[in-house]
N, C-alpha and C positions, 0 to 999 in steps of 0.2 A: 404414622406411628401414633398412636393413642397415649393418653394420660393411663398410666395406672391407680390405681382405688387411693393406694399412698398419697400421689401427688395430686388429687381433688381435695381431698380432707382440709390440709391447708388453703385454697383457695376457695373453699366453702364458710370456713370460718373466719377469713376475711373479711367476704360478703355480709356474713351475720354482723362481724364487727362495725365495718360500715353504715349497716342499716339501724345500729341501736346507738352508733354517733350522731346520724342526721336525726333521731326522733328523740334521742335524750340530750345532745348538745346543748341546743339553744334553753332548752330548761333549765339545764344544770348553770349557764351563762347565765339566765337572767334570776336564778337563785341570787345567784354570786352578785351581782348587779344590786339586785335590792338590799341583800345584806352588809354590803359593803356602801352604799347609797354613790354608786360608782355611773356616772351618764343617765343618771334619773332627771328627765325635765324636770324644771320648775314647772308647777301648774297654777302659780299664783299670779294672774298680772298686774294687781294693783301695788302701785309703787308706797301707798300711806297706809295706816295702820285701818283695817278693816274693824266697823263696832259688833266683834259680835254677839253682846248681847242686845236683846232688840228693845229699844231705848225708840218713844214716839216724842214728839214734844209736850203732849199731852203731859209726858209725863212728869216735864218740868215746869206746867201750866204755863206754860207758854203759847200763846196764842196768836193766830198768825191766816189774815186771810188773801187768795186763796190755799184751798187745802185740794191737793187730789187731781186727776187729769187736767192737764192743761196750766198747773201752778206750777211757778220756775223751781228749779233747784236753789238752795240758798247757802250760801256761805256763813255762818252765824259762828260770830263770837261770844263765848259766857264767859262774863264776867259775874258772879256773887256776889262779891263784894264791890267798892267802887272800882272807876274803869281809868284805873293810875297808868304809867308810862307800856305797863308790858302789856294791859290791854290797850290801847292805843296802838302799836306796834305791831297786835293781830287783827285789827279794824284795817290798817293801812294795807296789812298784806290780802288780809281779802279782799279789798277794796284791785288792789295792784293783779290779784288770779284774775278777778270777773274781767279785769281788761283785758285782760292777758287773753281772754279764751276767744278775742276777734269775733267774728262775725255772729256767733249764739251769743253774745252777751246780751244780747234780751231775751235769753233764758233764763238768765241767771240773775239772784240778788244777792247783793251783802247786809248783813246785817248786825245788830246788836244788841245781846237780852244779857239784860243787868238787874241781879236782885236789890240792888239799891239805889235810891232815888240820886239823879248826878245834878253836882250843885250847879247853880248860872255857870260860872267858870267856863265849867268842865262845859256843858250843853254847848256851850258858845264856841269853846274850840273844836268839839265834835261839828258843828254846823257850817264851821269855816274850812275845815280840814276835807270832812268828805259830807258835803251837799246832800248826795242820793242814798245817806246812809238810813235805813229803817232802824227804830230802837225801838224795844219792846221789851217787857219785864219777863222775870220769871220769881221762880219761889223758889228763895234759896233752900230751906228746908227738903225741899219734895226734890230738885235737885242733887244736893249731898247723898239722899237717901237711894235715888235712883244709880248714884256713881260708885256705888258701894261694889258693884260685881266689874267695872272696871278695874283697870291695872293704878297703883297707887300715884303713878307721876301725874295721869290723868287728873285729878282729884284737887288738885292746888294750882292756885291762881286761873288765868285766864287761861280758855281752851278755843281752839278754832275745830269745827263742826261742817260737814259738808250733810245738808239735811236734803232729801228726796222729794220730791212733789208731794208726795202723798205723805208729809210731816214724819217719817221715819227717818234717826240718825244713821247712817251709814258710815262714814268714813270720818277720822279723824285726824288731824294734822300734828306730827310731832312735835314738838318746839328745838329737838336735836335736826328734827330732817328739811332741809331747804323744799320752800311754797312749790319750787316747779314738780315735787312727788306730787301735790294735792290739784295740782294746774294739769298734767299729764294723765290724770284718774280721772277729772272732771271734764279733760275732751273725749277721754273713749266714753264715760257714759252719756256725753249727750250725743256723741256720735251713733252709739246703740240703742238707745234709750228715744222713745215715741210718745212717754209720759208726760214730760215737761217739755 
């Protein structure tokens, strides 16, 4: 017994039905996906706050040799003004990442640019506390001026800085977010990274 013309119609339009679910489904799903921001990966994996505007040392005259292939990555805290208890407190945690990061730590340096001269005092307990620490000025001026397209929390008191071989700021460390965000960014870039 044969289908009559009737009983095709129906299972022809099924067929069509099905064929404009498998080719319009997943559209319509990943519409719905996007605008709902519903199982969208994150694609960001640095856990500290990325700089992005692009900020060299230069541009806080700060000077710093080497520069560029082969020069470590640096941990650098600014202090502007003098380098009281809470810069202190980002000296130590740099000082505590570069250990932290094992076996590259002689990729890496920590260090300290302060736009004001630190008294005997201060010098003497920075040279007892951490030894390997580099200090290096900067211009507080040209500084401020550059921090101006950063976010405002940035901009007051002391900041910790993850600066790139080739003297570019990259990355900055929150003072809400615990050292291991900025510890865990600075093993995947020296893990990827052929630079420094």
């Amino acid at each position: 017994m044969t289908d009559s013309p009737s009983n095709s119609r129906p299972r022809g339009q099924l067929k069509l039905l099905a064929i404009c679910a498998v080719v319009f489904g997943p559209i319509l799903v990943a519409g719905l996906m996007a605008h709902f921001n519903i199982g969208i990966p994150q694609t960001q994996s640095n856990k500290s706050d990325l700089v992005g505007a692009e900020i060299q040392l230069d541009d806080w005259q700060v000077v710093l040799d080497p520069v560029g292939y082969g020069a470590p990555w640096r941990l650098l805290v600014t202090s502007p003004e003098a380098c009281a208890e809470a810069c202190l407190q980002l000296v130590h945690e740099a000082r505590q990442i570069n250990v932290a990061v094992g076996r590259e730590a002689d990729r890496v340096e920590h260090l300290l640019a302060s736009g004001v001269g630190l008294s005997s005092s201060q010098q003497d307990t920075l040279e007892a506390r951490f030894p390997r620490l580099q200090q290096v000025t900067l211009s507080a001026p040209a500084y401020h001026s550059s921090m101006q397209q950063l976010p405002a929390s940035w901009q007051q008191g002391p900041q910790l800085w993850l600066v790139d071989p080739l003297g570019r700021v990259v990355l900055h460390q929150s003072a809400a977010a615990p050292g291991k965000h900025l510890l865990d960014d600075l093993k995947r870039l020296l893990k990827l990274s052929k630079v420094g």
